[in-house]
N, C-alpha and C positions, 0 to 999 in steps of 0.2 A: 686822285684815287681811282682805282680802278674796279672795276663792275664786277665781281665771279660772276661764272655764267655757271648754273646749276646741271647737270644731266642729268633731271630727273626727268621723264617724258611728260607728256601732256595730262596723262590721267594718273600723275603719281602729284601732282600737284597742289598743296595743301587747299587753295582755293576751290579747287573743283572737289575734294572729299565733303561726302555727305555727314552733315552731326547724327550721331547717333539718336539724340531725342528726337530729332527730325522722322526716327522713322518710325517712329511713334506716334504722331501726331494723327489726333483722329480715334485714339484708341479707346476704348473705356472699359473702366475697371470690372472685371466678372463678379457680379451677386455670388455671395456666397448660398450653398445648396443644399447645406447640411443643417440637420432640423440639432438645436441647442437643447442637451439635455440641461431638467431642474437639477439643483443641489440631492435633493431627496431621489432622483433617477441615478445618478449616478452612483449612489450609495447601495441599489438595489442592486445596478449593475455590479460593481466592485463584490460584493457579497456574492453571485449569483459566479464572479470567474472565481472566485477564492473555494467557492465552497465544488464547483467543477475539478478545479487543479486538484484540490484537496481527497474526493475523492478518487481519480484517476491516482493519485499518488497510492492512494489508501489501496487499490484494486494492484495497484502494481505490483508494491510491496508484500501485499499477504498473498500475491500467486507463490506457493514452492514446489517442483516437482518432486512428487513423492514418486517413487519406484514400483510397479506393481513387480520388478523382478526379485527383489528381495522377501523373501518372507521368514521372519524371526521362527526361532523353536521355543517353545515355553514348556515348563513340566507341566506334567497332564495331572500331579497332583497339587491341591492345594490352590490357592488362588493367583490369579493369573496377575503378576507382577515385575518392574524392569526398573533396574538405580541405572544412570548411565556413567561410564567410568571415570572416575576421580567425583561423582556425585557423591553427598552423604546417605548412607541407607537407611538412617533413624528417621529421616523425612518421609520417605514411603513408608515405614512401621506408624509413623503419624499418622498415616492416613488410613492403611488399615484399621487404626483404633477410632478414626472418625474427630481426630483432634484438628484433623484441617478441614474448614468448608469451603466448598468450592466458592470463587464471584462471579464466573459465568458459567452457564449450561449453553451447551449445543444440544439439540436431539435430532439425529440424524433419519428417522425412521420415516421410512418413504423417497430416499432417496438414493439414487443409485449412485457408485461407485466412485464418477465422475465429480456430481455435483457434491457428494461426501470429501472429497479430497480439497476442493474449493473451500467447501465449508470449516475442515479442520483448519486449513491453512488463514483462511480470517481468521478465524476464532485463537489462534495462537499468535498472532502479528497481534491482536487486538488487545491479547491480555500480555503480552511484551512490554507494548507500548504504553499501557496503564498503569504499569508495575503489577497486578497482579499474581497471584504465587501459584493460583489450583483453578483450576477451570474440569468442567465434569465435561465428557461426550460419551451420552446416550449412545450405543449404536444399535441397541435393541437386540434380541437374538433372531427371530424371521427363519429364515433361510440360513444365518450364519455367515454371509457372505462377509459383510460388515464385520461382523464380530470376531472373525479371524482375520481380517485385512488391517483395522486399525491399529490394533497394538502395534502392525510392521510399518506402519505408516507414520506412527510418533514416534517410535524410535530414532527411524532415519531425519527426524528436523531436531535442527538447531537449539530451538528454545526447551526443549524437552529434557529436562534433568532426571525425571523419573515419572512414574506409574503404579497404581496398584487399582484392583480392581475394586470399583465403589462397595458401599457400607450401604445397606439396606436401604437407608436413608436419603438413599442417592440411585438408589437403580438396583442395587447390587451385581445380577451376574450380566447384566444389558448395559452398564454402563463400566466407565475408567476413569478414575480422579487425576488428572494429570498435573503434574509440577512443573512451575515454569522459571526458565533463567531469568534472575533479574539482573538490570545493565543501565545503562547511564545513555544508551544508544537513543532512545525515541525521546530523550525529555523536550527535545527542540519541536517534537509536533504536538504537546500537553499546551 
């Protein structure tokens, strides 16, 4: 029998290749550096990113931009009131008559424009998402600024099915009972 002779060169030659563990040898294992949270730390932690994301979500969501271009006309007599179309209008006559009470109040008084719009837009993401049907916003009369800008301001959002002007009980000509759509949309953050 005869020999193959290989053409593999001098440095392709399985004898002269280094083992891999070989180049290791000498090596030692790196200490870990990271300090080990308790059971009880990490439950603080976990609570402390849910209730972050949570409201970051919560801030997200009840941003809406309301239009200061728009501004509704209302009659100048009688009380100042809006159904919005295809809404029921015996719901605002309810509340005229003070058959509905609000579940949250806003009072907007002392605050300017900006932080007003903020403020309606929580306060109607907040009573969306709680099923809530009437929420009141104070806007005081002052200056009037407020008091003519709101009504054009819940008009233009979503959840708003109707308005009339609070019952004594409630503010009366400083504040607006407002009606809210209810929806099946927030039950996954209850």
């Amino acid at each position: 029998m005869k020999k193959k002779t290989s053409n593999l060169s001098n440095k392709d030659r399985p004898e002269d290749e280094i083992s891999f563990t070989s180049l290791f040898d000498g090596v030692k294992p790196v200490k870990h550096d990271r300090y080990e949270l308790s059971p009880e730390d990490r439950i603080v932690q976990l609570k402390q990113r849910q209730f972050s994301s949570a409201a970051t979500d919560k801030k997200a969501n009840a941003l809406f931009e309301f239009s200061d271009g728009f501004e509704a006309s209302f009659s100048s007599t009688g009380p100042l009131k809006y159904v919005a179309e295809g809404e029921r209008s015996d719901r605002v006559r309810q509340l005229r008559n003070g058959e509905i009470a609000p579940e949250l109040i806003s009072d907007l008084h002392g605050l300017n424009a900006e932080a007003a719009k903020n403020e309606i837009a929580a306060l109607l993401f907040e009573a969306h998402k709680k099923h809530y049907s009437c929420v009141c916003v104070m806007h005081g009369i002052g200056t009037g600024t407020l008091k003519r800008k709101v009504p054009s301001w819940l008009m233009q959002h979503p959840y708003v099915t109707g308005f009339h002007q609070a019952t004594l009980e409630w503010g009366g000509n400083s504040a607006l009972l407002v009606l809210i759509k209810q929806s099946e949309e927030h039950d996954k953050y209850d």
